[in-house]
Backbone of each chain as ProteinMPNN parsed JSONL, in Angstrom:
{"seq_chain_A": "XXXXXXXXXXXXXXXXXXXXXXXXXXXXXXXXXXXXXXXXXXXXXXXXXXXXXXXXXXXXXXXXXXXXXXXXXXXXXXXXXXXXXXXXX", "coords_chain_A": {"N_chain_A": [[62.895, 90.734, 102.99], [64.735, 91.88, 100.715], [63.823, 93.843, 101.258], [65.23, 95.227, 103.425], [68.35, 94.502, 102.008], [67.922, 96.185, 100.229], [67.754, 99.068, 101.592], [70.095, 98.688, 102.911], [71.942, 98.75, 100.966], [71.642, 100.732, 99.665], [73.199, 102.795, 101.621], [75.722, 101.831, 101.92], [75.981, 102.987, 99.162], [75.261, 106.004, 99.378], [77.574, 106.331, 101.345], [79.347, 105.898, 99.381], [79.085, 107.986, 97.629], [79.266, 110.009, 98.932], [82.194, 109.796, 99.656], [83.317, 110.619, 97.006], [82.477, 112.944, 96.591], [83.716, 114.212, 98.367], [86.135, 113.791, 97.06], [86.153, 115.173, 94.171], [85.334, 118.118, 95.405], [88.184, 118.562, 96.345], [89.954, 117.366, 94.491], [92.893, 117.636, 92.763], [93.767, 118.004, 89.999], [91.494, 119.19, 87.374], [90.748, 116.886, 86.118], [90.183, 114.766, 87.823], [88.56, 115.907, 89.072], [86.641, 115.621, 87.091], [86.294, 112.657, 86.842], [85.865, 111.901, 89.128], [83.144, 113.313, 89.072], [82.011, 111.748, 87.095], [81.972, 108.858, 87.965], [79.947, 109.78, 90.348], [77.654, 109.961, 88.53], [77.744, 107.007, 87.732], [77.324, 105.959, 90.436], [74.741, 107.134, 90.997], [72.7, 105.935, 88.854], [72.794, 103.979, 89.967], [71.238, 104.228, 92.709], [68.881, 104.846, 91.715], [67.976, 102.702, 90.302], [67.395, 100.975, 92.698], [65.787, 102.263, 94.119], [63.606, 101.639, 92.363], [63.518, 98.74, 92.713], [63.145, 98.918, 95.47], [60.496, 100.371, 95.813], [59.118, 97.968, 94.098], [58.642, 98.916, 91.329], [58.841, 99.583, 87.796], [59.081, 102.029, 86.861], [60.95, 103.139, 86.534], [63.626, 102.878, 85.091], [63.65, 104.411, 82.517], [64.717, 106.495, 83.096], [67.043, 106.812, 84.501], [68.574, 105.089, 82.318], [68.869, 107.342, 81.01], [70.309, 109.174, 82.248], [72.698, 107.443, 82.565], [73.219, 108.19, 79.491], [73.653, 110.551, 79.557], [75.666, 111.309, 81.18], [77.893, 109.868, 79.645], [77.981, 112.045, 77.828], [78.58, 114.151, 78.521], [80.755, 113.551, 80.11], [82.604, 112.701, 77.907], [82.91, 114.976, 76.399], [83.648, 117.132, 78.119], [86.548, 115.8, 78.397], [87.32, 116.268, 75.604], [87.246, 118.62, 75.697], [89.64, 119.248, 77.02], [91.634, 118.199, 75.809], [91.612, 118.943, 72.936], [91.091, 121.808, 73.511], [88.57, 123.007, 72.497], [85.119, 122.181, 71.907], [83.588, 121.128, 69.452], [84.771, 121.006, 66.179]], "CA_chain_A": [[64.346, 90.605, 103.046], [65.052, 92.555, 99.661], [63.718, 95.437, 101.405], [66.436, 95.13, 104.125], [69.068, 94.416, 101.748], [67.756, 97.526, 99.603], [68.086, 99.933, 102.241], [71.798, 98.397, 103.186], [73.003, 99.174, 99.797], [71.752, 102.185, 99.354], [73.572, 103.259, 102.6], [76.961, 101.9, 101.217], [76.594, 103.936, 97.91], [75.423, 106.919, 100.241], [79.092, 106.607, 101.741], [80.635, 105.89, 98.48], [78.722, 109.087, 97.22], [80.401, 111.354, 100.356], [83.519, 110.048, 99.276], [83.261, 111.063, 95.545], [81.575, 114.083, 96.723], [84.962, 114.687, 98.335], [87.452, 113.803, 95.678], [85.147, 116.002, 93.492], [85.66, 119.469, 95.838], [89.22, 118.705, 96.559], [90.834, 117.013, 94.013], [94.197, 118.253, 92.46], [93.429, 118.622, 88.939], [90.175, 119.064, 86.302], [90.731, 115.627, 85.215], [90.364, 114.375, 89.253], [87.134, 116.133, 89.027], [85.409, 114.541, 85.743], [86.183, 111.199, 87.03], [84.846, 112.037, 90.234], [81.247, 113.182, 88.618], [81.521, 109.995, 86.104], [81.345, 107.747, 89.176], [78.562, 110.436, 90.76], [76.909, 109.557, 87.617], [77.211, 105.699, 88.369], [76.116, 105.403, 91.232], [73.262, 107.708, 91.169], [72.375, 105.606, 88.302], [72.404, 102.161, 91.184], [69.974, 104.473, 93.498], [67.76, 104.863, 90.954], [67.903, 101.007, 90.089], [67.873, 100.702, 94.095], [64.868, 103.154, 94.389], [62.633, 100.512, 91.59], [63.348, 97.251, 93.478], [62.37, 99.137, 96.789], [59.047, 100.733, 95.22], [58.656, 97.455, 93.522], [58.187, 99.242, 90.116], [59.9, 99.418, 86.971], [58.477, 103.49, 86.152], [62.585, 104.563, 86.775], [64.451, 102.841, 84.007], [64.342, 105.431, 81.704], [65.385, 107.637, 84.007], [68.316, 105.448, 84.694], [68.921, 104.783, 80.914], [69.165, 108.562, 80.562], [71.08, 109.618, 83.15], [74.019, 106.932, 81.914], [73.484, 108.348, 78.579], [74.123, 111.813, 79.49], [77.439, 111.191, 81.884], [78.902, 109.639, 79.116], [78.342, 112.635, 76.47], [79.466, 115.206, 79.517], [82.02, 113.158, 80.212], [83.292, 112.758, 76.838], [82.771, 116.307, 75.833], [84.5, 117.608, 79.157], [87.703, 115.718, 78.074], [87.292, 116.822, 74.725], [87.681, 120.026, 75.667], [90.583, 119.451, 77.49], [92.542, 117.546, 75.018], [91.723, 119.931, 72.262], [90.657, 123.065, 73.505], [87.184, 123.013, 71.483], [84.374, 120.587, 71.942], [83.395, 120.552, 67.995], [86.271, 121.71, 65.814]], "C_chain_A": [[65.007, 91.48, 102.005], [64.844, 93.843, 99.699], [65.118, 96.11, 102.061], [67.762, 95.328, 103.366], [69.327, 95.716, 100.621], [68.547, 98.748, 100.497], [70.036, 99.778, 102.795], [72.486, 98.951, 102.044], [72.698, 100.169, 99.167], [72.748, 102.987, 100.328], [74.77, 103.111, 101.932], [76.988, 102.736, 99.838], [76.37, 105.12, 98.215], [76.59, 107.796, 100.313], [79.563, 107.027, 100.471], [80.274, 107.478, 97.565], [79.349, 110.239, 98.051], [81.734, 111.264, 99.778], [83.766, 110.666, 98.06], [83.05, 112.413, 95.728], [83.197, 114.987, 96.925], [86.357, 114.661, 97.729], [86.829, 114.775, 94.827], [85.605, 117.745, 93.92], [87.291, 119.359, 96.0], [90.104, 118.358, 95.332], [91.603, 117.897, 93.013], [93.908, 119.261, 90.979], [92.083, 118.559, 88.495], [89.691, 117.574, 86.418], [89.951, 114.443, 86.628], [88.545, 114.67, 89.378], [85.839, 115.69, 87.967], [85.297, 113.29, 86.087], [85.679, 111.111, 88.173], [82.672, 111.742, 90.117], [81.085, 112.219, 87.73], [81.484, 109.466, 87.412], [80.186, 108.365, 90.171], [77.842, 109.397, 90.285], [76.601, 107.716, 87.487], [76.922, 105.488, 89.306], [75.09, 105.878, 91.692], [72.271, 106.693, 90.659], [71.875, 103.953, 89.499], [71.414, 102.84, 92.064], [69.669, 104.452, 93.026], [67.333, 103.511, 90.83], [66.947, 100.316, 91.625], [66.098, 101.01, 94.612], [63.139, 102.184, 93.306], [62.641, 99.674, 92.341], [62.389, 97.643, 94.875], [61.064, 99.23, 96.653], [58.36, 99.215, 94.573], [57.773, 97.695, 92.045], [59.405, 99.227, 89.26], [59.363, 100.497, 86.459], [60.276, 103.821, 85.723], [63.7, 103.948, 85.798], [64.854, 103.786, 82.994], [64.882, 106.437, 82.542], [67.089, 108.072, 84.154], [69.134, 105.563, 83.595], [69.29, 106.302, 80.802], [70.081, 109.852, 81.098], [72.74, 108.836, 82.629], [74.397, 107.615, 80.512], [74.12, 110.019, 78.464], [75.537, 112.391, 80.707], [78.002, 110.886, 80.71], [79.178, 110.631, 77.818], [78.783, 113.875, 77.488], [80.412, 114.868, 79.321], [83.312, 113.36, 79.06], [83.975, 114.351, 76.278], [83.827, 117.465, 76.599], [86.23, 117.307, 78.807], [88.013, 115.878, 76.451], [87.675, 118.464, 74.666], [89.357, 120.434, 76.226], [92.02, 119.393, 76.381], [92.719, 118.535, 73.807], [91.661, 121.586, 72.054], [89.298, 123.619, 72.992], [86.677, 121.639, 71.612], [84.151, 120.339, 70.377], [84.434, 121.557, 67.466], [85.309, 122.143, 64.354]], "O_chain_A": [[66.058, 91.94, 102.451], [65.211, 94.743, 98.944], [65.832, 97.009, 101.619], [68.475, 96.217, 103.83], [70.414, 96.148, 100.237], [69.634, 99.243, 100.203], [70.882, 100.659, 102.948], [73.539, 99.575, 102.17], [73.326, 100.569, 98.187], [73.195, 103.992, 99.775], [75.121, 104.092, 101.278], [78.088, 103.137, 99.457], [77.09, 105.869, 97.554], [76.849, 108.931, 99.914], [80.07, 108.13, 100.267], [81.172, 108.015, 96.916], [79.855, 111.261, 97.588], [82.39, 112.248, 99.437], [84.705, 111.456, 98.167], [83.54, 113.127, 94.853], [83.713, 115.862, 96.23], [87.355, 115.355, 97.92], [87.628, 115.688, 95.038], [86.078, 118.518, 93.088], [87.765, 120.442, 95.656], [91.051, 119.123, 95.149], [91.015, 118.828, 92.463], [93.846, 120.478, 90.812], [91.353, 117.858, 89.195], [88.566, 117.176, 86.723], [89.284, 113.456, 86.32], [87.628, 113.901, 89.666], [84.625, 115.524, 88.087], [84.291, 112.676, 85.732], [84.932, 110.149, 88.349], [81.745, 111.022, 90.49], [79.942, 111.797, 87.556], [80.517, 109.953, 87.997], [79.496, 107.554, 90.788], [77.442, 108.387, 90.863], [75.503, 107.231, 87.215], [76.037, 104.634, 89.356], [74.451, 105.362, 92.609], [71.283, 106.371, 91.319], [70.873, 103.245, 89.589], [70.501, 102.06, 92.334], [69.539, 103.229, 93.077], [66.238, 103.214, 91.308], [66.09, 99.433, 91.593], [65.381, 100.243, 95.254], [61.957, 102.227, 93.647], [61.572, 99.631, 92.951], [61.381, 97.066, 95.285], [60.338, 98.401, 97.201], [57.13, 99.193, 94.513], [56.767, 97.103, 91.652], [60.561, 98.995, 89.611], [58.961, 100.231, 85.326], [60.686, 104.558, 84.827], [64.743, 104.6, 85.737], [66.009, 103.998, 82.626], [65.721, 107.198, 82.059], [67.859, 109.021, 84.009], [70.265, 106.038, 83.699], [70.423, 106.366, 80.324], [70.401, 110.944, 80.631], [73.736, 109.514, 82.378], [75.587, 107.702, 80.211], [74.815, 110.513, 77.576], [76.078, 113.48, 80.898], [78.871, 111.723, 80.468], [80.058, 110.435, 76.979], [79.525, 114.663, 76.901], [81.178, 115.446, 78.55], [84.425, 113.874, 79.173], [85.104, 114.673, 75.91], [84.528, 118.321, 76.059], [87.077, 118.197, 78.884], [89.147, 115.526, 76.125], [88.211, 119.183, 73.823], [90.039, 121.432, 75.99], [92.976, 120.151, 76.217], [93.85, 118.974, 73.603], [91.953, 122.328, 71.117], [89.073, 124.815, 73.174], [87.209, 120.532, 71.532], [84.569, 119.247, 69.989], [84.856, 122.571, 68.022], [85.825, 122.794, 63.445]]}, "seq_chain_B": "XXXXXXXXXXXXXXXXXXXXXXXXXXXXXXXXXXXXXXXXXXXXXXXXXXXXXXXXXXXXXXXXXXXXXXXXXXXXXXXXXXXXXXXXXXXXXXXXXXXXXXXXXXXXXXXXXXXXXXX", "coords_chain_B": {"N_chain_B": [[61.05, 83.752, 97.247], [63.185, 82.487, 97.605], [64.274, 83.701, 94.903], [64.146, 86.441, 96.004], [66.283, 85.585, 97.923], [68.328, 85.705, 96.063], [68.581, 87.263, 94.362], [69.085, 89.655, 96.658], [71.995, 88.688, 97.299], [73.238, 89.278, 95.411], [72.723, 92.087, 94.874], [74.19, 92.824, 97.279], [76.636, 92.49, 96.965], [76.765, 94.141, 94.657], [76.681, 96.605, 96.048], [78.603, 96.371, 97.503], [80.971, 96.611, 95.349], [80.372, 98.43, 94.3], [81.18, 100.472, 96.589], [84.088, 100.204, 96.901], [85.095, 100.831, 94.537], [84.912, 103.416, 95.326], [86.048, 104.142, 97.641], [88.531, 103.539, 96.024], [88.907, 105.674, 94.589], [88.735, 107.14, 96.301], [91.305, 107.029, 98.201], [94.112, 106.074, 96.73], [96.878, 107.928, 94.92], [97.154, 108.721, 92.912], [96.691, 110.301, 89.692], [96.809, 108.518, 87.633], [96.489, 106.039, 88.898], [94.085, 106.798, 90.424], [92.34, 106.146, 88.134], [92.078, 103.931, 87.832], [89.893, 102.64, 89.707], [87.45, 103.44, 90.135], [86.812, 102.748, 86.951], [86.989, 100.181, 86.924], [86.037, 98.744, 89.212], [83.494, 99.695, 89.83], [81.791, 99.663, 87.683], [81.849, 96.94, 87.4], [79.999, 96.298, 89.943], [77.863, 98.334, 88.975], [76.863, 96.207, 87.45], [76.088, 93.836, 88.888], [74.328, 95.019, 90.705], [72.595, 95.513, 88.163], [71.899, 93.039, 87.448], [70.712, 92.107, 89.733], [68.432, 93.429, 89.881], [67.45, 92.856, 87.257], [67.028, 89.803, 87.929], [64.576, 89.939, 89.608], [62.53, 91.757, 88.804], [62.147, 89.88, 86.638], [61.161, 87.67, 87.729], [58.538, 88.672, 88.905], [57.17, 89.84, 87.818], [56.863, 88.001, 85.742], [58.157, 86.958, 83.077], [60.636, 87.201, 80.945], [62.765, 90.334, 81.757], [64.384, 92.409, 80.034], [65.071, 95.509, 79.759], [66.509, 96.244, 81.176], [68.966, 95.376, 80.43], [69.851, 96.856, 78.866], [70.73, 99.37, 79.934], [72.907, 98.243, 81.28], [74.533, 96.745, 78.979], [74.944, 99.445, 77.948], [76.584, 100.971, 79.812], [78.399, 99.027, 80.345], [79.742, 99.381, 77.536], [80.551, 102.198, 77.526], [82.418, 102.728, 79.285], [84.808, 101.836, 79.041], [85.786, 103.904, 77.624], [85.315, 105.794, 78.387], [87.918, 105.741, 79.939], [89.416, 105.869, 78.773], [90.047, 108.236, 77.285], [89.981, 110.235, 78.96], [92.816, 108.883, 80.001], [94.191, 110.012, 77.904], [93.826, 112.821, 77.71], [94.843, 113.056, 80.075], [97.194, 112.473, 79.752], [97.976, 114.405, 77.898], [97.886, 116.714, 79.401], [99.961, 116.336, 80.904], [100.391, 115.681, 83.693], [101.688, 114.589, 86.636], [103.346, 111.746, 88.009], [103.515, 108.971, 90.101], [106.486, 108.55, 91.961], [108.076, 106.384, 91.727], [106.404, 104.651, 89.587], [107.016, 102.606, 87.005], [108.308, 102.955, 84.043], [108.67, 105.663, 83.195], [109.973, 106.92, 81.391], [108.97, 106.611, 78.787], [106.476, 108.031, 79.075], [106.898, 110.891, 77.576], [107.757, 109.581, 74.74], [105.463, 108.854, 74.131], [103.414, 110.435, 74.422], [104.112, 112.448, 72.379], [104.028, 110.82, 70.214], [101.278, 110.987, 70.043], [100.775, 112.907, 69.676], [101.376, 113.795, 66.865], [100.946, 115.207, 63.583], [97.884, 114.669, 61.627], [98.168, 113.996, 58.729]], "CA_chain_B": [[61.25, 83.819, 98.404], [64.623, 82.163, 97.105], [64.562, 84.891, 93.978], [64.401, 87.258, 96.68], [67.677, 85.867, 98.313], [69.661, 86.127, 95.189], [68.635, 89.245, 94.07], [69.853, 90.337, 97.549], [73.238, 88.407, 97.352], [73.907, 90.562, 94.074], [72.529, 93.923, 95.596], [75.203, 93.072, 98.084], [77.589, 92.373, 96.27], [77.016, 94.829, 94.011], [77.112, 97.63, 96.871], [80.295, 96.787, 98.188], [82.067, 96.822, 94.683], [80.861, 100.254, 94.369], [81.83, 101.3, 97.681], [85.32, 99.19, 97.232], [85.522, 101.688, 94.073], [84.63, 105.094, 95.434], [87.513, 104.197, 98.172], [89.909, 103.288, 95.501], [89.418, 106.994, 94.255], [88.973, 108.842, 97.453], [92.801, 107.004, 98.551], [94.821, 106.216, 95.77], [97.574, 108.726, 95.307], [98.033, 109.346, 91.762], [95.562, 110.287, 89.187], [96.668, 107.404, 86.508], [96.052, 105.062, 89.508], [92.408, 106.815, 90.7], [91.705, 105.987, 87.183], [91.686, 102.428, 87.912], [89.206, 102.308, 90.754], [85.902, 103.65, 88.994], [86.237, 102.345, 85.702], [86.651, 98.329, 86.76], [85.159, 98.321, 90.411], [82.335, 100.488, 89.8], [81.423, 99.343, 86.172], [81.327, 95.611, 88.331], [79.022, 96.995, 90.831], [76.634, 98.642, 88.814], [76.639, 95.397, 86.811], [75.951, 93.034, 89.547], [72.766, 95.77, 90.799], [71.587, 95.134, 87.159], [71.842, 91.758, 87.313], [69.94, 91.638, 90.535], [67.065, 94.275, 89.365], [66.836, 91.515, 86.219], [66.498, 88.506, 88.361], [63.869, 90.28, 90.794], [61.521, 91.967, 88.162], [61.794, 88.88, 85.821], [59.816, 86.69, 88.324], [57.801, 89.106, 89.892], [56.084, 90.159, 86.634], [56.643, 86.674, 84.997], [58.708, 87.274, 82.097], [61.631, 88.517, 80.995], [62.705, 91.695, 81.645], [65.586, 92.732, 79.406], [65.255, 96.554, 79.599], [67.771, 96.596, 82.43], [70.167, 95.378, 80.206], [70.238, 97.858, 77.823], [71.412, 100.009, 80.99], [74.301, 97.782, 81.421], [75.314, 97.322, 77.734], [75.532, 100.677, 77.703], [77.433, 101.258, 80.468], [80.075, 98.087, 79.511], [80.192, 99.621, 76.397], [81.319, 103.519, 77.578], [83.3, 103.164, 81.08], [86.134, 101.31, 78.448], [86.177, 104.633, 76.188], [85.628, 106.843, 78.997], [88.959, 105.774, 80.599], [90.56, 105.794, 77.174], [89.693, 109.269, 76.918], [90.72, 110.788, 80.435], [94.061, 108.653, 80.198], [94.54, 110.78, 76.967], [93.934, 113.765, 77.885], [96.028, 113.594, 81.251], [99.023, 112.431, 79.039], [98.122, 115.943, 77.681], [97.974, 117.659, 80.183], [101.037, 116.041, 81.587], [100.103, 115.221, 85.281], [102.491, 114.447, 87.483], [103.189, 110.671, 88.423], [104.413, 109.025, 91.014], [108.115, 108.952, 91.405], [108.429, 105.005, 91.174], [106.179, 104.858, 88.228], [107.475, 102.224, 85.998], [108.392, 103.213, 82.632], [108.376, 106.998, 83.397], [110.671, 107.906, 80.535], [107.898, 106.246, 78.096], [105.461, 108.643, 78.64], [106.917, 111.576, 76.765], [107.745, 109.169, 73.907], [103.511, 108.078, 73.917], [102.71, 112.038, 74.025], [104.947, 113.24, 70.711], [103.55, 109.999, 68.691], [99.755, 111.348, 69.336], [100.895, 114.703, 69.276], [101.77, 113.85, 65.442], [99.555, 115.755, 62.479], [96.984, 113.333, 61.024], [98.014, 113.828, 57.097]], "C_chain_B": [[63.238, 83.193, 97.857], [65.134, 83.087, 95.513], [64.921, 86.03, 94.876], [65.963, 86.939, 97.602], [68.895, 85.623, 97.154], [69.466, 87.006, 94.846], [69.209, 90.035, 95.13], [71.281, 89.754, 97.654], [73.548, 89.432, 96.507], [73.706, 91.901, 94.541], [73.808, 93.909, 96.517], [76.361, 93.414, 97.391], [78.111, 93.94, 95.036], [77.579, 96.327, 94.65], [78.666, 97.747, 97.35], [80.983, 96.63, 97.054], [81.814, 98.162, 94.301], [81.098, 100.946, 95.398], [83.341, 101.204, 97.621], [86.191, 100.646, 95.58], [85.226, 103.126, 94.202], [85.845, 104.839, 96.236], [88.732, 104.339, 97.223], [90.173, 104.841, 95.301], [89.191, 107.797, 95.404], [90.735, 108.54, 98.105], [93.587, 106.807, 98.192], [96.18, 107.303, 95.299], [98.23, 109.573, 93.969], [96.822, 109.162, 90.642], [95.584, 108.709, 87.811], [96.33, 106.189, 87.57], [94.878, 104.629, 90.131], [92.056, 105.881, 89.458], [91.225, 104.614, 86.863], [90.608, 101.945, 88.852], [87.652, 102.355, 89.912], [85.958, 102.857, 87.892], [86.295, 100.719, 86.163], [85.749, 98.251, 88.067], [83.715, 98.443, 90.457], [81.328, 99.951, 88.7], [80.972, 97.407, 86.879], [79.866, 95.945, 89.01], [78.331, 97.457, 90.306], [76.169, 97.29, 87.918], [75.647, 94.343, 87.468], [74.146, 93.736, 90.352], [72.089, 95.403, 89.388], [71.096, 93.822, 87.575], [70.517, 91.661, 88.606], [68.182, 92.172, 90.391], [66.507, 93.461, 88.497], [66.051, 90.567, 86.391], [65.01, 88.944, 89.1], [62.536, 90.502, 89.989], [60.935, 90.664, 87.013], [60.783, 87.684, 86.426], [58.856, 87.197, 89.096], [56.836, 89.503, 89.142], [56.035, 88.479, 85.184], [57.11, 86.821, 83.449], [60.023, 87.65, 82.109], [62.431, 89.524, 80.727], [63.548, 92.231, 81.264], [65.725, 94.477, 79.094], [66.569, 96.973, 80.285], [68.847, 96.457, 81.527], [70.712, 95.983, 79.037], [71.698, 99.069, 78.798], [73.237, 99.786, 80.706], [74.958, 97.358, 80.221], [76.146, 98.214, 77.339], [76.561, 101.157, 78.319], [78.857, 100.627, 80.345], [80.44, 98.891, 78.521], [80.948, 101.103, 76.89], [82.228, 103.754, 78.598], [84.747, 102.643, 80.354], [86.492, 102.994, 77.534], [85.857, 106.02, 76.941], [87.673, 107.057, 79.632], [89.926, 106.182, 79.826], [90.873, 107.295, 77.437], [90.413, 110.601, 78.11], [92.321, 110.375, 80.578], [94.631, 109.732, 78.749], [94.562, 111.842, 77.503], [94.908, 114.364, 79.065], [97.798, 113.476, 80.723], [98.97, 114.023, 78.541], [98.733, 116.86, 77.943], [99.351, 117.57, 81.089], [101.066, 116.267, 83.423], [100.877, 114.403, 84.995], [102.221, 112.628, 87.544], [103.737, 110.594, 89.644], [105.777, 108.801, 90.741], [108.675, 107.698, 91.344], [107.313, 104.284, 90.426], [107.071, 103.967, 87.04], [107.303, 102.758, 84.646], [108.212, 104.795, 81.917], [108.924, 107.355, 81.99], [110.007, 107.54, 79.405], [106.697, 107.455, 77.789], [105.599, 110.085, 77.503], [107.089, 111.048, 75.066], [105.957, 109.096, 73.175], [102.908, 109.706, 73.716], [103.033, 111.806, 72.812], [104.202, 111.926, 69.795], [102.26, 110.493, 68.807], [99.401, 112.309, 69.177], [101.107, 115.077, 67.787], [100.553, 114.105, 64.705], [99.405, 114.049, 61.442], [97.412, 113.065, 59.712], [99.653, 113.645, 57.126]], "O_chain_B": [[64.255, 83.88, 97.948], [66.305, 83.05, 95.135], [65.956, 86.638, 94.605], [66.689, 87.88, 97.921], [70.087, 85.411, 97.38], [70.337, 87.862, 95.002], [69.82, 91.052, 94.802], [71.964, 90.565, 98.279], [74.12, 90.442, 96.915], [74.609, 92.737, 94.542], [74.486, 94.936, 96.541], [76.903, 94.516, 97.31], [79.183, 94.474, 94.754], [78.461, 97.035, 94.164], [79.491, 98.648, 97.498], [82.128, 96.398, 97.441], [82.697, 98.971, 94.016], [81.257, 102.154, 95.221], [83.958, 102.065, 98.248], [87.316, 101.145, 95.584], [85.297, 103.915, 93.259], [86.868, 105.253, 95.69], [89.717, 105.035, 97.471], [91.231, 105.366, 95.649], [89.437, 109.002, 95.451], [91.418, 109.506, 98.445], [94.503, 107.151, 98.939], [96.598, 107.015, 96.421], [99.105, 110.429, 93.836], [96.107, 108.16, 90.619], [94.619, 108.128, 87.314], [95.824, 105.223, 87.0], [94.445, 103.511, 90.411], [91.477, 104.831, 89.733], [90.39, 104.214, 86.052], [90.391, 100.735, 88.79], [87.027, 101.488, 89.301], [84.984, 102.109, 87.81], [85.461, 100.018, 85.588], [84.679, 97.657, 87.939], [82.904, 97.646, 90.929], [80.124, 99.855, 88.941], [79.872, 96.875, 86.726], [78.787, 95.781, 88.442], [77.33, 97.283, 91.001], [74.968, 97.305, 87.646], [74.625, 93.97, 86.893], [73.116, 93.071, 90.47], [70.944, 94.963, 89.483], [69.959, 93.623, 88.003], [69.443, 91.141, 88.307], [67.137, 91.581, 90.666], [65.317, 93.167, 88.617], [65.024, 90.237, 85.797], [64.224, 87.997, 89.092], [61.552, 89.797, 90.214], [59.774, 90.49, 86.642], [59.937, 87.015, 85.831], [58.27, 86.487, 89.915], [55.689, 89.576, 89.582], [55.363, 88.212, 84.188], [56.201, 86.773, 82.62], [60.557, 88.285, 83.019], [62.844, 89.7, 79.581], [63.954, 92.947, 82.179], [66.492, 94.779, 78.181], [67.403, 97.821, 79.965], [69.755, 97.279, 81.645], [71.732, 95.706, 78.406], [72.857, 99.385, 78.531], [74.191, 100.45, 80.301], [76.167, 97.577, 80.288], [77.251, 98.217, 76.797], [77.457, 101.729, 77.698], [79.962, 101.166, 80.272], [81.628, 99.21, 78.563], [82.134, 101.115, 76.558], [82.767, 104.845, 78.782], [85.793, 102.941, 80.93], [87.51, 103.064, 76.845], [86.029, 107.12, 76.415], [88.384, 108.06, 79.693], [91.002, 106.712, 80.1], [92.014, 107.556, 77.82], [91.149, 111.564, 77.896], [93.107, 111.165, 81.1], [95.775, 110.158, 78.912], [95.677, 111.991, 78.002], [95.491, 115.445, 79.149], [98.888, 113.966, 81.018], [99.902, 114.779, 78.815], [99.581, 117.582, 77.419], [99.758, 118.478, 81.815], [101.793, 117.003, 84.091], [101.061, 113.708, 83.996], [101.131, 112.166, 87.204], [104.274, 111.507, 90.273], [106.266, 108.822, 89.611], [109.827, 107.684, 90.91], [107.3, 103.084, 90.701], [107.754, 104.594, 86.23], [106.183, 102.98, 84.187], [107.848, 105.122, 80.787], [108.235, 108.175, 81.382], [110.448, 108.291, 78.535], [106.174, 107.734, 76.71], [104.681, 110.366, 76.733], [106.703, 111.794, 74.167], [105.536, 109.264, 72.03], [102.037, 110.002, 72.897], [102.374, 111.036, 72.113], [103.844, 112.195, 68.648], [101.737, 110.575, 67.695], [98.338, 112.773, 68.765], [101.069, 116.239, 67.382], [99.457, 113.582, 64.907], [100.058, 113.121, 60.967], [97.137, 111.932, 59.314], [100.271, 113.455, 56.079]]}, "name": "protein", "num_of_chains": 2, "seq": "XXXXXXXXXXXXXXXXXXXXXXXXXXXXXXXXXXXXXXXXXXXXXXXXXXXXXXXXXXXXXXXXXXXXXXXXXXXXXXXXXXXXXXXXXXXXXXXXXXXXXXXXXXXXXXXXXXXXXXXXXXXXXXXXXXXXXXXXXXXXXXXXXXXXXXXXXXXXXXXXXXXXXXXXXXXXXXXXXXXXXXXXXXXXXXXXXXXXXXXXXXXXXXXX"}
């Protein structure tokens, strides 16, 4: 049953990955587009999660763990640049 | 067999609050209002997948398994200081709102005070 419900919710973050995909190429400004690839970056991070339960292993945590850790110093760094013009001053 | 149907209530659950926030930002209409979809829906939703990865490996290896929730620590802890960070910088950048936008004539006041030198 957990396999079933695996494969279902990978399918919905699939979608929700198309949609991001397309706020991402289209959207208006920069800023439209960082918040786009921060939510990439979460829910890649739930397949991966998604991709352990299915396998029935726990190898992909760090994976996981390292992937969150490096959206949020893009992320940061990206609007760092914006705000100041220079990532380290 | 009953671990296995709550770990799948939460996988559910957790799927459709990150699908519920990729919609908010693919239809939304204004970037201070995308900005609300990802950081609470999404930040739910990957919470509720922890939670269920927790419950699932914790009785399947007989212990438990608190690596996951480093994950989601982490993530509570930066999706509040990502938003921070993006709503700053768009005051910056001065994007556009919409045109019934409470408290429009506010925002140039909220620029010029963090536009002020530090010393």
């Amino acid at each position: 049953m957990l396999s079933y419900a695996a494969i279902f919710v990978s399918t919905l973050i699939g979608f929700s990955l198309l949609l991001n995909l397309w706020r991402f190429i289209k959207g208006p400004h920069m800023l439209d587009r960082i918040i786009a690839l921060d939510t990439m970056y979460i829910n890649a991070i739930a397949l991966i999660i998604l991709l352990g339960i299915f396998l029935e292993t726990t190898l992909y945590y760090e994976g996981a763990l390292l992937i969150a850790m490096l959206g949020f110093v893009s992320t940061s760094a990206v609007c760092k640049f914006i705000l100041r013009g220079d990532i380290i001053e | 067999m009953i671990v296995e149907l709550i770990s799948s209530i939460f996988l559910i659950i957790g799927g459709v609050f990150l699908l519920v926030g990729s919609v908010g930002l693919f239809r939304l209409p204004d970037f201070y209002m995308r900005l609300h979809a990802p950081t609470k829906a999404s930040t739910l939703g990957i919470g509720a997948i922890l939670v269920a990865s927790i419950i699932f490996f914790s009785f399947k290896e007989e212990g438990i398994n608190i690596q996951e929730m480093l994950i989601t620590l982490f993530i509570f802890l930066t999706a509040p200081i990502t938003a921070h960070m993006l709503s700053k910088a768009a005051l910056h950048v001065r994007l556009p709102t919409e045109p019934h936008t409470l408290n429009r004539d506010k925002v140039e006041q909220i620029r010029t005070r963090q536009a002020e030198p530090k010393d």
